[in-house]
C-alpha positions as CSV (number, residue, x, y, z in Angstrom):
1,X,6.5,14.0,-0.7
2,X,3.1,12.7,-2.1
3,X,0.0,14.4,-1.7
4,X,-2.0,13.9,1.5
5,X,-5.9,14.1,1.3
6,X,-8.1,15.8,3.8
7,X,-10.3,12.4,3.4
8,X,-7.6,10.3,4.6
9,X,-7.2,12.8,7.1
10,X,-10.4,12.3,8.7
11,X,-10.9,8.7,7.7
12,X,-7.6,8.2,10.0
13,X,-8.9,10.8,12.5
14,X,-11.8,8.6,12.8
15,X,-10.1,4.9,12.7
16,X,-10.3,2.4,15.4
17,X,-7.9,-0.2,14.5
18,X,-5.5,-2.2,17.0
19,X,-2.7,-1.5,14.0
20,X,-3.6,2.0,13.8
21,X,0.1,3.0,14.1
22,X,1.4,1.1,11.5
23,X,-1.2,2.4,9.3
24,X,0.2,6.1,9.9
25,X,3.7,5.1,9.8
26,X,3.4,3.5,6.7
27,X,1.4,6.2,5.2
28,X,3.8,8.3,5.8
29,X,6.6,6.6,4.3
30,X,4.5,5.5,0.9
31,X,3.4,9.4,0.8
32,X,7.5,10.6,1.1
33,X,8.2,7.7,-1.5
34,X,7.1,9.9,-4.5
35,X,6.1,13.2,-5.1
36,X,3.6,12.3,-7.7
37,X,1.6,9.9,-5.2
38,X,-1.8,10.6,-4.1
39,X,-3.8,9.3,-2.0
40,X,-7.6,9.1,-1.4
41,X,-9.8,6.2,0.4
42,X,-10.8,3.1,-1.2
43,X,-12.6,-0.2,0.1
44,X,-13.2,1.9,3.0
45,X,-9.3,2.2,3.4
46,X,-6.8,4.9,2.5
47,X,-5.1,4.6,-1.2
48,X,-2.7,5.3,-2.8
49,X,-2.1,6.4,-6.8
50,X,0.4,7.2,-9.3
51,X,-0.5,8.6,-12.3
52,X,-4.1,8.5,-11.8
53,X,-4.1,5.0,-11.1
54,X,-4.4,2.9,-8.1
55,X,-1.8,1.3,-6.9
56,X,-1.3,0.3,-3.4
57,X,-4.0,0.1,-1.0
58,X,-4.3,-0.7,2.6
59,X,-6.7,-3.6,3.8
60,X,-7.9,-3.2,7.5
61,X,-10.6,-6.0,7.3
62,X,-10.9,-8.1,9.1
63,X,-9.9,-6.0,12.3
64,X,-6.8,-7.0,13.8
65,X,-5.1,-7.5,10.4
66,X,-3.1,-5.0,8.6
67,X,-1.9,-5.8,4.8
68,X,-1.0,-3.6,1.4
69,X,-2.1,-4.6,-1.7
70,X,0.2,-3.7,-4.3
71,X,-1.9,-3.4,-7.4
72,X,-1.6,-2.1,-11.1
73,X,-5.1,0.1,-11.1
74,X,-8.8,-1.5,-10.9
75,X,-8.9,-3.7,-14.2
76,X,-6.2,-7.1,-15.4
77,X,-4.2,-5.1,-17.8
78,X,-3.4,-6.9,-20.9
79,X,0.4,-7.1,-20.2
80,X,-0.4,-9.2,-16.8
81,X,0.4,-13.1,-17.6
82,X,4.0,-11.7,-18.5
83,X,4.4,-9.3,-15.6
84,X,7.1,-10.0,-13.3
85,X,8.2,-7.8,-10.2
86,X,11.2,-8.5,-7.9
87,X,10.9,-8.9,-4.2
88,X,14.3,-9.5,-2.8
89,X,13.2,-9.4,0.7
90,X,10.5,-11.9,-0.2
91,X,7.8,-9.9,1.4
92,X,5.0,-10.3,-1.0
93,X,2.6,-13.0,-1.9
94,X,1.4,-13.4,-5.1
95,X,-2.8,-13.8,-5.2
96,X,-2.8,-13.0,-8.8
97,X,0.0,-12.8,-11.4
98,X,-0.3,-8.7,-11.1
99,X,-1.3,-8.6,-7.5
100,X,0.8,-9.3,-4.4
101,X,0.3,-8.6,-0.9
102,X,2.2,-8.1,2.3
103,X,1.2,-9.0,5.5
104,X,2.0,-7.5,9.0
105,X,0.9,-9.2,11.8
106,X,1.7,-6.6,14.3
107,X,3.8,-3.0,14.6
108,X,7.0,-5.0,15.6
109,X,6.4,-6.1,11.8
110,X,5.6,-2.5,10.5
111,X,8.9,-1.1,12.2
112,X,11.1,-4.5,10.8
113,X,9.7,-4.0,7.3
114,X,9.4,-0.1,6.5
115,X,12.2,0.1,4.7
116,X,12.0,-2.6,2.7
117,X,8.3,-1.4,1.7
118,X,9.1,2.0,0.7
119,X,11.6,0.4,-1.4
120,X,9.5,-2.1,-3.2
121,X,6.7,1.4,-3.4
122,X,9.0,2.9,-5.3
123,X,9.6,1.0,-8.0
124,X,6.0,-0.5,-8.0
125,X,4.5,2.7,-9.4
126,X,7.0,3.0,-11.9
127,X,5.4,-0.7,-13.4
């Protein structure tokens, strides 16, 4: 299991969101997806690095909508125009060539795509 922060803690303890519950459900499963994740909160959402680095981050803005970012730290690394990353479950969308994002529109959503996520977590911080 990753390691939880007693920021997120209260940033969670203090969230009103409609998707709340998929924001703790999936938190849970990123944080059991690695020991060596961490977590702490960023664009006023919680976090989550490997290695020091960034790497997938929650977006609750605007309200209602719940998405990760899957990330590879704060700059364009060098290596992006020939990164490439495969999403079997075709769950991400692809803003940049080293960004993607997945969407869920409701907890139905969360619940249907857990697994897939904490499979596509784990090899992301391994990129």
């Amino acid at each position: 299991m990753g390691t939880p922060s007693p920021d997120v803690e209260q940033y969670l303890t203090e969230l009103q969101h409609p998707l709340k519950d998929g924001v703790l459900q999936l938190r849970t499963a990123i944080l059991a997806c690695d020991p060596a994740i961490s977590e702490h909160v960023k664009w006023n959402a919680p976090s989550f690095r490997h290695g020091g680095e960034d790497r997938v981050t929650f977006r609750l803005q605007p309200r209602g909508r719940l998405q990760l970012i899957f990330h590879r730290g704060a700059k364009v690394r060098a290596d992006s125009a020939g990164f490439t990353f495969d999403d079997p479950a075709g769950l991400m969308t692809w803003p940049a060539p080293d960004r993607a994002v997945i969407d869920f529109p409701d907890l139905t959503a969360v619940s249907a795509r857990q697994a897939q996520v904490t499979t596509l977590v784990k090899r992301w911080v391994q990129t």
